[in-house]
ZAMARGU-4260 file (C-alpha; in steps of 0.2 Angstrom, whole numbers, plus 5000, padded with zeros to 4 digits):
<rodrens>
0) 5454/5128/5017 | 5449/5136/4998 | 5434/5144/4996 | 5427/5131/4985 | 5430/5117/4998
5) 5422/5131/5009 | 5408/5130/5001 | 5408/5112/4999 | 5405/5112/5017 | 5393/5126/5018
10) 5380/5115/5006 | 5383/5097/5015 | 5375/5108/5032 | 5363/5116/5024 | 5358/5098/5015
15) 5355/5092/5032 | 5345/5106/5039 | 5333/5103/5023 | 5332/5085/5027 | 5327/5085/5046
20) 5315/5100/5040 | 5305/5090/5027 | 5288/5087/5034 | 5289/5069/5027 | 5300/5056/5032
25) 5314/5051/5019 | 5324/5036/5020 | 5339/5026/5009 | 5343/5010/5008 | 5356/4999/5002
30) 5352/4987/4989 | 5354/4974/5002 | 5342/4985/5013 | 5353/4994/5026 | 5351/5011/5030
35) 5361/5022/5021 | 5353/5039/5029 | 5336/5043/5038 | 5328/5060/5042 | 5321/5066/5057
40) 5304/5065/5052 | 5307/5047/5049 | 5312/5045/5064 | 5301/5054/5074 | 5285/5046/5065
45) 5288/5028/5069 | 5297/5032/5087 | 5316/5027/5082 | 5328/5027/5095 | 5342/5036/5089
50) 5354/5019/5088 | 5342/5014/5073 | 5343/5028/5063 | 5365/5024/5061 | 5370/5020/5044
55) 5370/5001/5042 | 5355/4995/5052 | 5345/4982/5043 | 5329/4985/5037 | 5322/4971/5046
60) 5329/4975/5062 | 5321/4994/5059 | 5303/4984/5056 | 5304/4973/5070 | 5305/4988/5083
65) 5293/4994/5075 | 5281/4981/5079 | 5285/4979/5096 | 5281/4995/5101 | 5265/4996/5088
70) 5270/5006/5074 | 5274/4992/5061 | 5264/4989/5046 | 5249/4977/5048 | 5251/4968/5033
75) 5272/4967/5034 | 5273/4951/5020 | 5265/4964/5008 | 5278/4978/5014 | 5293/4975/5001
80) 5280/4971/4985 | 5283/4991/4982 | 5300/4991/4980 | 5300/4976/4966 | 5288/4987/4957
85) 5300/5001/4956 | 5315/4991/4953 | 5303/4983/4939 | 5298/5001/4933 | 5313/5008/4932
90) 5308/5022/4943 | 5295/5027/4955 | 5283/5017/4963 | 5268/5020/4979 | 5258/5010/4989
95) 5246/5015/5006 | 5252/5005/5020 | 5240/5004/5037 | 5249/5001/5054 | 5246/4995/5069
100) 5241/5010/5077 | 5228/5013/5064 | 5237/5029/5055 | 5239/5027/5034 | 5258/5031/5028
105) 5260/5034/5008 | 5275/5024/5005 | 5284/5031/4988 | 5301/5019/4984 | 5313/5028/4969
110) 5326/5013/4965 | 5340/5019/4958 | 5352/5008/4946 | 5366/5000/4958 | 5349/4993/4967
115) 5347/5007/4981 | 5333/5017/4984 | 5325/5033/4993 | 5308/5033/5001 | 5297/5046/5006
120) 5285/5043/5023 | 5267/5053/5021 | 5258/5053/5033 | 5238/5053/5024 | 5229/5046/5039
125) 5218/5063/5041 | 5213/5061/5020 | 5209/5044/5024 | 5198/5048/5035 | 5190/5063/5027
130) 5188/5051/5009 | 5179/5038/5020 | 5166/5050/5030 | 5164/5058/5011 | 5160/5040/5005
135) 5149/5037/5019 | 5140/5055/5017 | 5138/5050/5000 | 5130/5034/5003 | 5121/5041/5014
140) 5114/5052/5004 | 5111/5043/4988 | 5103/5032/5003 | 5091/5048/5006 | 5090/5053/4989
145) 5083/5033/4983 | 5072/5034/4999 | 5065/5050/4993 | 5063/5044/4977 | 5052/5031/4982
150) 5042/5041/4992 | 5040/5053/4979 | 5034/5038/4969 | 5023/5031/4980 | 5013/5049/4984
155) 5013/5051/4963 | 5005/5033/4962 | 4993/5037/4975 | 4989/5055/4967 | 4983/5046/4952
160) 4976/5031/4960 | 4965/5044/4972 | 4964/5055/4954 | 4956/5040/4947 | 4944/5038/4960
165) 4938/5054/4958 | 4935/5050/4940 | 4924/5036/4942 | 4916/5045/4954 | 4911/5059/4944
170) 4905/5046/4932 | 4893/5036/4946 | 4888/5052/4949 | 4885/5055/4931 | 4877/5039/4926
175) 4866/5043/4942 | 4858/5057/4941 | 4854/5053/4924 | 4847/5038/4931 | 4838/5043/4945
180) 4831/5059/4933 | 4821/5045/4923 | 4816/5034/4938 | 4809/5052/4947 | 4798/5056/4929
185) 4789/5038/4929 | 4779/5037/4944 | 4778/5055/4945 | 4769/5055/4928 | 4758/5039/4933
190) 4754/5049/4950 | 4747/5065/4939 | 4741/5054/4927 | 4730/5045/4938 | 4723/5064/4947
195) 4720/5070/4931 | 4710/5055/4928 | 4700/5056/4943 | 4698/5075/4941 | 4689/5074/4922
200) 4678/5059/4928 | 4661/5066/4926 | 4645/5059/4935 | 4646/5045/4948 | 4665/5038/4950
205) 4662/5019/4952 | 4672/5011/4967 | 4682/5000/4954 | 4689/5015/4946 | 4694/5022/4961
210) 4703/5010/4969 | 4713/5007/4952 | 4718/5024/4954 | 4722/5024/4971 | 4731/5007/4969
215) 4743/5016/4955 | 4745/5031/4964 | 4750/5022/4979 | 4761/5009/4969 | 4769/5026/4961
220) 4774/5035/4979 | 4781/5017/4986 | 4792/5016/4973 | 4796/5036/4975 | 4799/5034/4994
225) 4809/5016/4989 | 4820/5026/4979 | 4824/5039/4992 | 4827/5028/5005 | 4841/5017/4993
230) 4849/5036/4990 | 4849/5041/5006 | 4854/5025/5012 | 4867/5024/5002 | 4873/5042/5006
235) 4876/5036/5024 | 4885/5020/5021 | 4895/5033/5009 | 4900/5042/5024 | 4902/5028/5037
240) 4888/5034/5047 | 4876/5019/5045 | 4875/5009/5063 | 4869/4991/5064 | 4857/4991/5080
245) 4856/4975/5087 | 4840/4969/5097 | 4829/4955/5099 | 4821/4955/5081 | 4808/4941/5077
250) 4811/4938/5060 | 4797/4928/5055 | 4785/4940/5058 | 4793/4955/5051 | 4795/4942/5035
255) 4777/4939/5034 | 4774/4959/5034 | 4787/4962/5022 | 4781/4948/5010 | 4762/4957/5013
260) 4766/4974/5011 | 4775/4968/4993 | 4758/4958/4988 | 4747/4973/4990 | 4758/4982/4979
265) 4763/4968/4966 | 4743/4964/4965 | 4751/4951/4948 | 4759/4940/4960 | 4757/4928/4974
270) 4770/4926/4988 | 4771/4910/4996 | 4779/4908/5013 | 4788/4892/5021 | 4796/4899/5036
275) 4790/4888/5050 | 4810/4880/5049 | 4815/4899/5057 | 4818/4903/5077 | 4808/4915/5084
280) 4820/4927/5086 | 4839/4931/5082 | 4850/4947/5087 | 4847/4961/5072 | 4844/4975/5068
285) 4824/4974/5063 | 4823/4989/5054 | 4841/4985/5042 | 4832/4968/5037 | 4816/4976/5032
290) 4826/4984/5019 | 4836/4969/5014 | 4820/4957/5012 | 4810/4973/5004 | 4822/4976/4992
295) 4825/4957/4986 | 4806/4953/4987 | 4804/4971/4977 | 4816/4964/4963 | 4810/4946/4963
300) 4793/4955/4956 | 4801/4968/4946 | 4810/4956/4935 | 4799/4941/4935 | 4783/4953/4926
305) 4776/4936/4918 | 4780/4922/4933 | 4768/4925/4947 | 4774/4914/4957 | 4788/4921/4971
310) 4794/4910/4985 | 4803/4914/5003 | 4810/4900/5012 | 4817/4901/5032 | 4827/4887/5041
315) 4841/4887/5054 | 4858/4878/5052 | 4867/4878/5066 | 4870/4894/5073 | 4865/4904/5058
320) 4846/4906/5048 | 4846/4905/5030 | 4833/4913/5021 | 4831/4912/5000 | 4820/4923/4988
325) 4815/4914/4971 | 4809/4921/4955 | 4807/4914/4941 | 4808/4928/4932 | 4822/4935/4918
330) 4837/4929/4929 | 4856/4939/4926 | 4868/4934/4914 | 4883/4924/4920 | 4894/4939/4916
335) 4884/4950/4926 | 4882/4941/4943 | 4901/4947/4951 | 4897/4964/4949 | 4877/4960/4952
340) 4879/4970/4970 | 4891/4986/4964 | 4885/5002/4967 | 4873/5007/4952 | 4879/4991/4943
345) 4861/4984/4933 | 4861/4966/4924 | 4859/4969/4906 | 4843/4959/4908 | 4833/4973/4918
350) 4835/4984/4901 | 4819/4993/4901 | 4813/4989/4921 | 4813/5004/4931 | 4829/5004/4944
355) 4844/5013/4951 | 4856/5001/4954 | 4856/5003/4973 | 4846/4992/4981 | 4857/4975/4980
360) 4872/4987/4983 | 4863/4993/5001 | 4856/4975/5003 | 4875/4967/5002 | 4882/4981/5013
365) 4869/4979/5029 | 4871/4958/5027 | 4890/4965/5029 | 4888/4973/5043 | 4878/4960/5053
370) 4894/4946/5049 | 4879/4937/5038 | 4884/4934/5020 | 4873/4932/5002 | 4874/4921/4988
375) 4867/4923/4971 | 4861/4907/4959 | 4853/4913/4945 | 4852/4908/4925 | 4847/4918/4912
380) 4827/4916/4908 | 4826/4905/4921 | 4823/4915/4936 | 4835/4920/4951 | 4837/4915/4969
385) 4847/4926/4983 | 4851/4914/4999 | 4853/4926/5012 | 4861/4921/5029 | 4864/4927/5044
390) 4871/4922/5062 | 4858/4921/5078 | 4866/4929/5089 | 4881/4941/5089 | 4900/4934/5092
395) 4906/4953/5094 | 4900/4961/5109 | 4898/4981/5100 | 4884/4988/5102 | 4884/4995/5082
400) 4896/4993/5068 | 4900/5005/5058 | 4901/5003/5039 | 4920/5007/5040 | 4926/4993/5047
405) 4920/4983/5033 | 4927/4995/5019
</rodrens>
């Protein structure tokens, strides 16, 4: 043997110790699809028995072991569209192909011109994997990331809906204090006004003038107290501390005393009464209704200074008492009457009549809290009438309600 020929032989075993070395498989087929040659990698990744890996064994008959013992390809009708697409191109081709047992082989066919071709066998299951738990941390995340986002959203909406709040707060506040400043300085200045009078009177004080000023002092510190108690008032329901007290209250008679309290201060108007259609009592709180039916009765002979006339009316329907107080005094606009019970709201009619705006705010608020409601008919010069009414007896069995469960 030459030394060339020597050689020869020296390369063809070393070929072969590449080929069972590669860490893919490699295969190559005959144009009619019989193995020409098959590493041992090939072999070994689909579980070959050796009699299948001898020249000459059909493709198909490779493939069908293969799916007997559960490492042929899932999709075999698809198998072979790589190789037309090599033979098409010329050249190279590769396609994924998922097997029975789950693993992901890279198939990549190179036809060559007389119609064989060499494959290469990868094994990518584990990069499979990894790209699919990376897609899934990714959704995931863009998952957290749009959650967030909302979130973010929502606490930036309710920042500057809680923002806003405290603006108009700030400007109730405002627009109170300015008007409570003014409603403070008129009695106050009728009070003194009245002392000073009594105090430079000279000689004998005639019971007449007396009782003017003592009538105008005493008008004056009603309306002062009247006006504290809506403030305060208002500052408990404010802060959910107000409590509906329910006990037998007999509401005719605290509606006569009401309705009498308000003639000796109003001494311009007459209060007529028809309350003979009420029950003697109903389950209230006595003192919350005092100031519901002082403070309507109060308005109804504020804003009708030229109507003397001022009617309350009581019946029962049902299980409920309805009671209405009429003027017929200035009356609301139309566009006024939704907000007629908002907190420091005042009708552009009561333009120049004293007034904070807190008394039909307090007034709606306790008719809340005893499950009553109040309705408003009312027309502009024509006078206004609030229906009030309210159940006989309580359907919850509480004790109080607070003012936040009706918030």
């Amino acid at each position: 043997m030459d030394v060339e020929q020597w050689a020869i032989g020296q390369t063809d075993g070393l070929l072969d110790i590449a080929l069972d070395n590669m860490p893919h498989g490699l295969c190559m087929f005959s144009a009619d699809k019989r193995l020409i040659l098959c590493n041992a990698a090939y072999a070994n990744m689909y579980g070959l028995r050796e009699d299948l890996t001898v020249a000459g064994t059909p493709l198909q008959t490779i493939l069908d072991y293969r799916s007997h013992v559960g490492s042929g390809p899932v999709h075999r009708a698809t198998y072979f569209d790589v190789v037309g697409l090599a033979a098409q191109r010329g050249g190279r081709a590769s396609q994924n192909v998922t097997l029975q047992d789950g693993r992901v082989i890279r198939i990549t066919h190179s036809s060559m011109a007389d119609g064989r071709y060499v494959a290469t066998h990868e094994d990518i299951s584990e990069s499979v994997r990894n790209a699919e738990i990376l897609v899934r941390h990714k959704e995931t995340l863009e998952a957290t990331v749009a959650l967030r986002t909302k979130e973010v959203e929502e606490q930036a909406r309710e920042l500057e809906r809680l923002l806003q709040q405290e603006r108009n707060i700030n400007e109730l506040q405002r627009q109170f204090v300015a008007l409570a400043s003014h409603e403070f300085r008129t009695p106050l200045a009728i009070i003194d006004g009245a002392a000073q009078r009594l105090l430079r009177a000279k000689g004998d004080i005639s019971s007449q003038f007396v009782r003017e000023k003592a009538e105008q002092i005493r008008s004056s510190v009603v309306r002062i107290v009247n006006l504290m108690e809506s403030i305060l008032a208002a500052g408990r329901m404010d802060n959910g501390a107000i409590e509906i007290r329910y006990d037998r209250c007999a509401l005719r008679s605290m509606l006569e005393s009401c309705c009498h309290r308000e003639g000796t201060i109003s001494r311009y108007h007459h209060i007529r009464m028809d309350l003979e259609g009420l029950p003697d009592h109903i389950e209230a709180d006595k003192f919350a209704l005092e100031q519901v039916f002082s403070n309507l009765l109060s308005n109804a002979t504020k804003y009708a200074p030229g109507h003397p006339e001022i009617s309350v009316a009581g019946r029962q329907e049902g299980d409920h008492v309805v009671i209405v107080v009429q003027d017929h005094g200035v009356g609301i606009d139309a566009e006024d009457v939704p907000k007629i019970f908002q907190r420091y709201f005042r009708a552009r009619t009561s333009s120049g009549i004293p007034g904070t705006g807190l008394g039909l705010y307090l007034v709606k608020k306790i008719i809340d809290l005893h499950g009553g409601s109040i309705e408003i008919d009312t027309q502009k010069g024509r006078g206004t009438s609030f229906i009030v009414k309210l159940p006989i007896s309580r359907k919850n069995p509480q004790i109080s309600a607070d003012l936040a469960n009706i918030a």
